[in-house]
Structures are given as structure tokens and as C-alpha cells.
N, C-alpha and C positions, 0 to 999 in steps of 0.2 A: 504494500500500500504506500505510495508517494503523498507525502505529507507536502502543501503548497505553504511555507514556511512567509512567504511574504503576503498571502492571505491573513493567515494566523496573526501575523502583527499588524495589521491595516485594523483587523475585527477589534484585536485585542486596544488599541488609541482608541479605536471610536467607542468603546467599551467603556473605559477607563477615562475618556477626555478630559475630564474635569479633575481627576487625580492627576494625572498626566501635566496638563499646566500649571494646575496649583504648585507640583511638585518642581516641576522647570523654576519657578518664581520665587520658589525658597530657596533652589541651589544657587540662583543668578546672586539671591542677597547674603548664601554663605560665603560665595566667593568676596566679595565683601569686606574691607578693612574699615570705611567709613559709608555710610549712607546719608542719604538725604532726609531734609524732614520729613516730606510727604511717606517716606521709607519707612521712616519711624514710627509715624500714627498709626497706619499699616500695621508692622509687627507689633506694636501695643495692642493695638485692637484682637489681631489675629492671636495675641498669646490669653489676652485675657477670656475670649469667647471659647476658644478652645479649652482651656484651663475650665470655666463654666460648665462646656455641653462633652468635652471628652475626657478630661482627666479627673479632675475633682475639685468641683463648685467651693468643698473646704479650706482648701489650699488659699481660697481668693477670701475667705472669711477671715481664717489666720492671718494674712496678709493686713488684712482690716484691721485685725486687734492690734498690729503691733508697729504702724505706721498711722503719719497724721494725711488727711485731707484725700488727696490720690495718689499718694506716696507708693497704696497699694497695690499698686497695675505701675511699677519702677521695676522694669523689665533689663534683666541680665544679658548684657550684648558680647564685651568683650576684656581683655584683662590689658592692665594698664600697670608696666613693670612688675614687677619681683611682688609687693606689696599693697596692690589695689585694682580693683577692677572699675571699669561703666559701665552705666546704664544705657537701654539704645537711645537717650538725648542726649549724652555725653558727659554726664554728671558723676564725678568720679568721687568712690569709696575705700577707703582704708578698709583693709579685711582684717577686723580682729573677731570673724568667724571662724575664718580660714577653713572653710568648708566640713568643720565639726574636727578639725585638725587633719584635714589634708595635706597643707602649703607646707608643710614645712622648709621644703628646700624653696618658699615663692613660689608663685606662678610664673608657670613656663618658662622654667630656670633655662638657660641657654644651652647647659651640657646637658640634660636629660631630654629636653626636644631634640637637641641634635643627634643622641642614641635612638632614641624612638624613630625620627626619621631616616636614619639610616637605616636603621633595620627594619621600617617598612619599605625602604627601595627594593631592601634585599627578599624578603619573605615575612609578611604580618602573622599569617595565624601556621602549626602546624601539621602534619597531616594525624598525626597520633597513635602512628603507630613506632617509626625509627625513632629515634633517639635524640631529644635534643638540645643543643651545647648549651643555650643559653641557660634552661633550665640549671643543667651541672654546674657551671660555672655559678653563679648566684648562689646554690643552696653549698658551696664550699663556701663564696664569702659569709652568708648567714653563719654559715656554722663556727667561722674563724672571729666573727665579729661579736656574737651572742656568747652571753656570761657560761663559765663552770663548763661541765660536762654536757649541755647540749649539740646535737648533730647532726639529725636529720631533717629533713625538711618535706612537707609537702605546699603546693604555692594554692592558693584559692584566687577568690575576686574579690571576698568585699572579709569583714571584720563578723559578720552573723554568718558565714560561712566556715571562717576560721574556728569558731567557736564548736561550732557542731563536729567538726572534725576533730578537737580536742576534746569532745564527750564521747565520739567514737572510739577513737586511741583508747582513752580510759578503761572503758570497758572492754575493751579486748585485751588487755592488761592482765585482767582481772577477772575474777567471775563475782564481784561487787557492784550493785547496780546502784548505791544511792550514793547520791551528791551534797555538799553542803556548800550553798551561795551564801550572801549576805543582804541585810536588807539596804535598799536603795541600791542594788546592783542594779547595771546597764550590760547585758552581756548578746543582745541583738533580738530581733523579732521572727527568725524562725522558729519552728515548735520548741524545738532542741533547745537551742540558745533562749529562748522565751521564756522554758523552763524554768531556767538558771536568773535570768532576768526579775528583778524583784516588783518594780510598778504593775501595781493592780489594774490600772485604764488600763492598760495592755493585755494584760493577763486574760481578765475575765470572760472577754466572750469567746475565749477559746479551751474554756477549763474542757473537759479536766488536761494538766499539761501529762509531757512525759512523768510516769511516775517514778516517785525516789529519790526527787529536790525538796532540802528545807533550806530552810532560811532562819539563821541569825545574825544579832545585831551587829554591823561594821564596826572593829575595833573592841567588842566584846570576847577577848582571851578564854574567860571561864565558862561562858555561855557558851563557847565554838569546842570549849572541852567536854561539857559537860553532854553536848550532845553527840559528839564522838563516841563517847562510854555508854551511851545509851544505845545506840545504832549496836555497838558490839555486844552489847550485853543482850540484845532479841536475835541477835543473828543478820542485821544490815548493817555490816559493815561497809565504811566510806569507802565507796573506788575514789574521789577526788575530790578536795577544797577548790574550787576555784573563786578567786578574787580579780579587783582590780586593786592593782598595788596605792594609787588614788582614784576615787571615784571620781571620773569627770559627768558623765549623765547627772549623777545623785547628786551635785551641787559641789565638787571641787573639795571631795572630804580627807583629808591629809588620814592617814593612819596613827595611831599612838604609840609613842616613842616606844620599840622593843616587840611592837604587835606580828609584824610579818617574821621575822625571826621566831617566834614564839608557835604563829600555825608552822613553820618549816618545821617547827620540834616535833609538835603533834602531828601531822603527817607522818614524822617518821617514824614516833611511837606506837601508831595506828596502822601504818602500811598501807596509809592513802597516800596517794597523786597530788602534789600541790599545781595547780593551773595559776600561771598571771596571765590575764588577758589583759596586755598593754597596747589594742587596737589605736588606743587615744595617746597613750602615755609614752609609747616608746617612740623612736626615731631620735633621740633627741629634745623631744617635747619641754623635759621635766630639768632638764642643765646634765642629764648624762646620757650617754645612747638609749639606755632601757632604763625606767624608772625604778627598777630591782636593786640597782647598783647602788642606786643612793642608800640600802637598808641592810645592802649586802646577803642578800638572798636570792638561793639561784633556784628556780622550779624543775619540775620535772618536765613540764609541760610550757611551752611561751605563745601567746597568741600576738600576731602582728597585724595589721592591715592599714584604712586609712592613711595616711604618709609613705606608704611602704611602698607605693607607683608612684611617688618623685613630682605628686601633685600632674601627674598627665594621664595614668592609668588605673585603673582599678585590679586592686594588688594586695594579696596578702598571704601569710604565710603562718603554715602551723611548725613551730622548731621543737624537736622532742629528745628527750637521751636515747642513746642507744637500745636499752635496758626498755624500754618503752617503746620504742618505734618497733622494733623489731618483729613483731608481732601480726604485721603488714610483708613482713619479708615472702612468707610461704606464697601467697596469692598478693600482690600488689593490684588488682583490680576489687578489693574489698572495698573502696572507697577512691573513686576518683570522681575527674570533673574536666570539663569539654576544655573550658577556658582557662584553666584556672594554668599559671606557670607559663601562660603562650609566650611566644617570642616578645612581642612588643611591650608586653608588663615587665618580662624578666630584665632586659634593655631597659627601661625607664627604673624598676628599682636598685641593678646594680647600680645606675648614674647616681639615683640618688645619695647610695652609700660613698658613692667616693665625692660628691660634693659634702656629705656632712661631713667628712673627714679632709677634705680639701680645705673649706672654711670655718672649719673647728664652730661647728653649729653648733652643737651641744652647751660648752662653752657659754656661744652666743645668749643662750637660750638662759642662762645661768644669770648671766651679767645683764642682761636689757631686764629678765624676770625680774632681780632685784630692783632696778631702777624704777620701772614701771609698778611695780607694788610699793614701793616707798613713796613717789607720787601720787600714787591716788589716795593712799592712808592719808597722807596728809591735807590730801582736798576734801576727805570726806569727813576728818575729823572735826569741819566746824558744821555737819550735819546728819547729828547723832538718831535725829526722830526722821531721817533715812533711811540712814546706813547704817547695817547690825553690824557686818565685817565685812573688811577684805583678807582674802587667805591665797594659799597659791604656791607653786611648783615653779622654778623656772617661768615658761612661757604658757600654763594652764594656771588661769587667773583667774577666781568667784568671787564676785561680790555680790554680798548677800542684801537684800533690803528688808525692808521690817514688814512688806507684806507685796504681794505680788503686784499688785496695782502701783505702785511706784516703781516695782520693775520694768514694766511694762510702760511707764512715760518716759523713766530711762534711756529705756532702750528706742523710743519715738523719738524722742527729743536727739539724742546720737544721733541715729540716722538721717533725720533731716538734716545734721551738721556733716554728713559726707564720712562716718565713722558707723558700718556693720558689726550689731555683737545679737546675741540671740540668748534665750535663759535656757534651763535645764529641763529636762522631762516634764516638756508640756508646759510645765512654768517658766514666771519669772520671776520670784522672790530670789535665785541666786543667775545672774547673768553671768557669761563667760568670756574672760581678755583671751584671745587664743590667735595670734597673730602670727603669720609666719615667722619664723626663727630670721628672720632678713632683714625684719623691722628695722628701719634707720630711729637714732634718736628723736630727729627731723619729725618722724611720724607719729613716735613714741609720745612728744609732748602735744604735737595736736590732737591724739586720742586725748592724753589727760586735761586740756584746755577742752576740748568737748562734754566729755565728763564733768567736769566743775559746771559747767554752764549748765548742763542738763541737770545738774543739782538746783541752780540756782532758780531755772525756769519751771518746776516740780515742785522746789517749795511754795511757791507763788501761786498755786493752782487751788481754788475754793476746796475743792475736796478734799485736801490733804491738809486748810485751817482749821 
């Protein structure tokens, strides 16, 4: 049967014609470095109706809550150095989101666009069955790079996928099926990772979760023992603690002095698995490559993502000991994944390690953290019926307010000064400084000049007399 292949395409346009053009009309304005106005209203129009009729009408609500006037239809167009991005009117913001801590190394850092683009000249995705280098290559630097006796590597896409795979490892470890998280943990919104995730809005409409997650209190030592002894003493014993070394979702909650040392103990008295899921915390974030180093504890298990594609790619990585991984040896297709480790991730996150080691980020990340935290302490100490605290890591920075509704002017009042920050799980009683590790001083003090003002224009507000 002779198929008339230039039929087929004639049918298939006139089929399609309206996808067809639409679709010409986006690519003519991706190609695109600047646009015109008429351009503009355009893509405003067309992100905001669509956001409405096909993505999620919520998305444009949210938007509402935490911006003034029409702030909320201030459409993401393009990135503007190392440190800021526009909007498509050309209205330029300081990113102390940083995409939930992606930036670390900046935006569109020079040397990891230029690894990504090479090796998409050469080959983007693989075919998945041979063998391949980039993958190798990357998971010896992780292995060389990450604390203590970890080794192995498996590479995922996002930070709720890392997670799952380090609940998987666990229990093929072991024939221990229960877990102990903490509460206000953020450990991602797959089932698995949901689990382990402590926020109830999330939770609930999907109970029951995996079972064999409890949860206690963050930084409670005797409560995280006492329920160890318990799990052993009916016979569930823990296959794995998993923490965040700091909570960044839960509001930027530091550990107490001697705490993570102390679960490494009880792990090892129990013959549980300790997990750090450092998706937020590592890269550098916290003033050292992995936020472990600062308490000097090494896990069995390290979860990576977020920062770990060099702010181009979506990238993350499960690093496990020996003694742990190995258990994937016999069958290695017990757990895989299409994308995860492809060439152009693995390319964007070695770049990234060798630029945080190139420009001694971590470091950075240490010395601007201090700066920037001693500045705003001090802007907020003349407004105490604000501000509860400021606290903070390095370049993961929460400031807490004394009730979410003043987070939320906060963080309006920012934004319209040309400075993006966002609160925590769903709120904003504690917003977050999370700026890329790149931040110039230059930038560092117009955030905190933004800041004070947005104090000063919050006090002022009937509601809050």
C-alpha cells in the first residue's frame, strides 16, 4: 500500500491550522531577544487567558494574593545577568527566589550554557541502552566531591524524585518498612516523598499515604528516640530517618546545637539509614558545598536536586554508600528513569561543580549570608510588632513576621520595588532571602533598602494600626 505522504501533510495543516499558526507565532517570538509593545500585551494577554482556561485559574489567584494592582499578570520573559531576571515590559527583578534555590551558580552562568550547548550540538538526549560518558564522568565527580564514604550515584530530574528513590534504596536495604520524618518537613509531593512530607494541605486529600511514616518534632532528640524504641520494641523497626539538615519549606528552621550528630548516633544504635535531603540546602547554599559539613555528619543516604543543573537543567541526584547502593547491583533496572542522568543535565551539572569551585561559591555564600543577615537585623530591629526574627544559613535566609498578613505586604511591597522573594508552604508568616550565591553587594543592599521601605510602607497600613 503506497502511502501519498504529501497528502497526509496538506490534511494534517488544514486539520491543525489554527494550532499550526498559533504555534508559528510563539516560535517567531521565542526566537526573540527583545519584543515590541504590541508583543507584549499579546503574550500578557495570551499567558494570562491560558493560565485561566488551561493551566490553573489558581495560579492567577495566588498571583492576586501576593502582588498589588496588576502586578499579577507581570509575566516572566527573560533573565537579565547572573542575578535578575524581566518581565515581558522590561521591568527588571532581583531574584532573591532564585527559583526555590535553583540559581545558585546565576542565571545562565556563561560556563554551564556553554557545556549544555555544546553538548547539545553534539547529542541532547541518549538512546538508553550503550553506555554513557557523561553520566560516568559526573557521578565520579559527585562521589569525589560529597562528604565521608558516599559513592554511588543515581541522576533523577527534579528533588520529589530524588526522594523517592532514596525511600526505595532504603528498603531494599533492609526488610524494615517504616520511616521517621519530622514535622514541618518538605521532602516533595509525590506519594512516596508526600509521605515523608509533613504539611497536612498536602497530605490530606490523598490519605491514606505510603504506610510506615511518623513524624516527630524537628530538633526533638528524645522524642526521635523514644520513638525508635518503640518501632523496635512491636517489631517496626526504622529502615531510615530522613531529615532536612535545615528546613527550608518549614520556614528556615536551623537544627539545635549537637541535634544531627545525635540522630547519626541513633541510627547507628538502631541500624537505621540516616537520609539528608539537601535538594534546597546543598550546592553550596548554606557557606559549604552540603549543608552536612557544617554539623559534620555524613549520611548514608544524600539527596541532591534543585541547583544541581547549574540553574539550566532539571537535575538531581540520589549519592548513597556502597554498603547501601549495592543492592541495585544484581538487577540495575529495579529502579530507573527515561531522563533522569541524560546528557545535557549531566553537562550542565558537572559545569556547575566546577564553577562553584572555580569561584569558591560556597565561601560566597558564607560571607554575603553574613552581610545580608546582619543588615536586615538591623533594619528590622526598629520594627518589632513586624518582625518576630530573622535567622539563616549562609545564602537561605527566613524572616519570620508576626502573622502572615504582613508577610504577604512584604512581600507586595518588594516586588513592586523590583526585588522577588516568596514565603514558605503556602504561607507567608516566614519569607525567604535565597538569592543566587552571585549576588553582588551592589544588589545585596538594594534588596535590604527595599526591605526597610517595605517595612516602613506596612507599618502605615490601617490594618496593621
Amino acid at each position: 500500500m503506497t502511502v501519498n505522504t504529501t497528502q497526509n501533510k496538506e490534511d494534517l495543516k488544514e486539520k491543525y491550522a489554527n494550532v499550526y499558526e498559533y504555534s508559528n507565532k510563539v516560535l517567531d517570538l521565542i526566537s526573540k531577544q527583545d519584543i515590541t509593545k504590541d508583543e507584549a500585551e499579546w503574550v500578557t494577554r495570551q499567558t494570562v487567558e491560558g493560565f485561566r482556561d488551561h493551566v490553573n485559574p489558581g495560579f492567577l489567584e495566588y498571583r492576586k494574593s501576593v502582588t498589588k494592582d496588576k502586578q499579577f499578570a507581570a509575566v516572566e520573559w527573560k533573565d537579565s545577568g547572573l542575578n535578575c531576571f524581566m518581565d515581558v515590559n522590561g521591568k527588571e527583578y532581583i531574584d532573591c527566589l532564585g527559583g526555590f534555590g535553583i540559581y545558585n551558580v546565576g542565571h545562565r552562568h556563561p560556563k554551564v550554557m556553554a557545556a549544555v550547548t555544546n553538548q547539545l550540538n553534539r547529542q541532547a538526549l541518549h538512546s538508553q541502552d550503550l553506555l554513557d560518558p557523561l553520566r560516568a564522568m559526573l557521578a565520579k565527580i559527585v562521589a569525589d566531591i560529597t562528604p565521608g564514604d558516599l559513592k554511588y550515584c543515581f541522576f533523577t530530574n527534579s528533588g520529589t524524585e530524588t526522594v523517592e528513590c532514596s525511600l526505595k534504596l532504603a528498603k531494599m536495604y533492609s526488610d524494615r518498612r517504616t520511616f521517621i520524618s519530622t514535622t514541618r518537613a518538605f521532602h516533595g509531593k509525590s506519594l512516596g516523598s508526600l509521605s515523608a512530607t509533613a504539611k497536612g494541605v498536602f497530605r490530606k486529600p490523598f490519605l491514606p499515604m505510603i504506610p510506615g511514616f511518623r513524624h516527630v518534632p524537628f530538633g526533638d532528640i528524645e522524642m526521635m528516640r523514644k520513638t525508635m524504641e518503640c518501632c523496635a520494641l512491636v517489631g517496626e523497626d526504622v529502615a531510615a530517618v530522613i531529615l532536612e539538615p535545615i528546613q527550608g519549606e518549614g520556614g528556615v528552621i536551623l537544627p539545635p546545637e549537637g541535634y544531627l550528630k545525635q540522630v547519626r548516633e541513633l541510627c547507628d544504635q538502631f541500624g537505621a539509614l540516616l537520609i539528608f535531603d539537601e535538594v534546597q540546602t546543598g550546592m553550596g547554599r548554606t557557606g559549604k558545598m552540603f549543608c552536612c559539613e557544617h554539623y559534620d555528619v555524613v549520611p548514608d543516604i544524600l539527596c541532591l536536586a534543585k541547583a544541581f543543573g547549574g540553574g539550566i537543567m532539571p537535575a538531581g541526584a540520589v549519592v548513597a554508600t556502597e554498603e547501601v547502593f549495592k543492592t541495585l547491583f544484581p538487577n540495575p533496572f529495579m529502579h530507573t528513569t527515561t531522563f533522569g542522568g541524560n546528557p545535557l543535565a549531566c553537562a550542565a551539572a558537572i559545569a556547575a561543580f566546577n564553577v562553584l569551585i572555580e569561584e569558591n561559591l560556597p565561601a560566597r555564600s558564607a560571607e554575603l549570608g553574613d552581610y545580608i543577615l546582619g543588615k536586615l537585623r538591623n533594619a528590622a530591629a526598629e520594627f518589632p510588632e513586624l518582625v518576630m526574627e530573622i535567622r539563616g544559613k549562609g545564602l537561605l535566609i527566613g524572616i519570620e513576621f508576626q502573622s502572615d498578613e504582613i508577610g504577604y505586604e512584604v512581600s507586595k511591597a518588594m516586588f513592586d520595588s523590583g526585588v522577588l522573594v516568596a514565603g514558605t508552604l503556602i504561607n507567608a508568616k516566614t519569607i525567604r532571602i535565597e538569592p543566587p550565591l552571585t549576588i553582588t553587594y551592589k544588589e545585596a543592599d538594594r534588596v535590604i533598602v527595599a526591605f526597610k521601605n517595605a517595612l516602613v510602607q506596612v507599618r502605615g497600613l490601617a490594618v496593621f494600626n
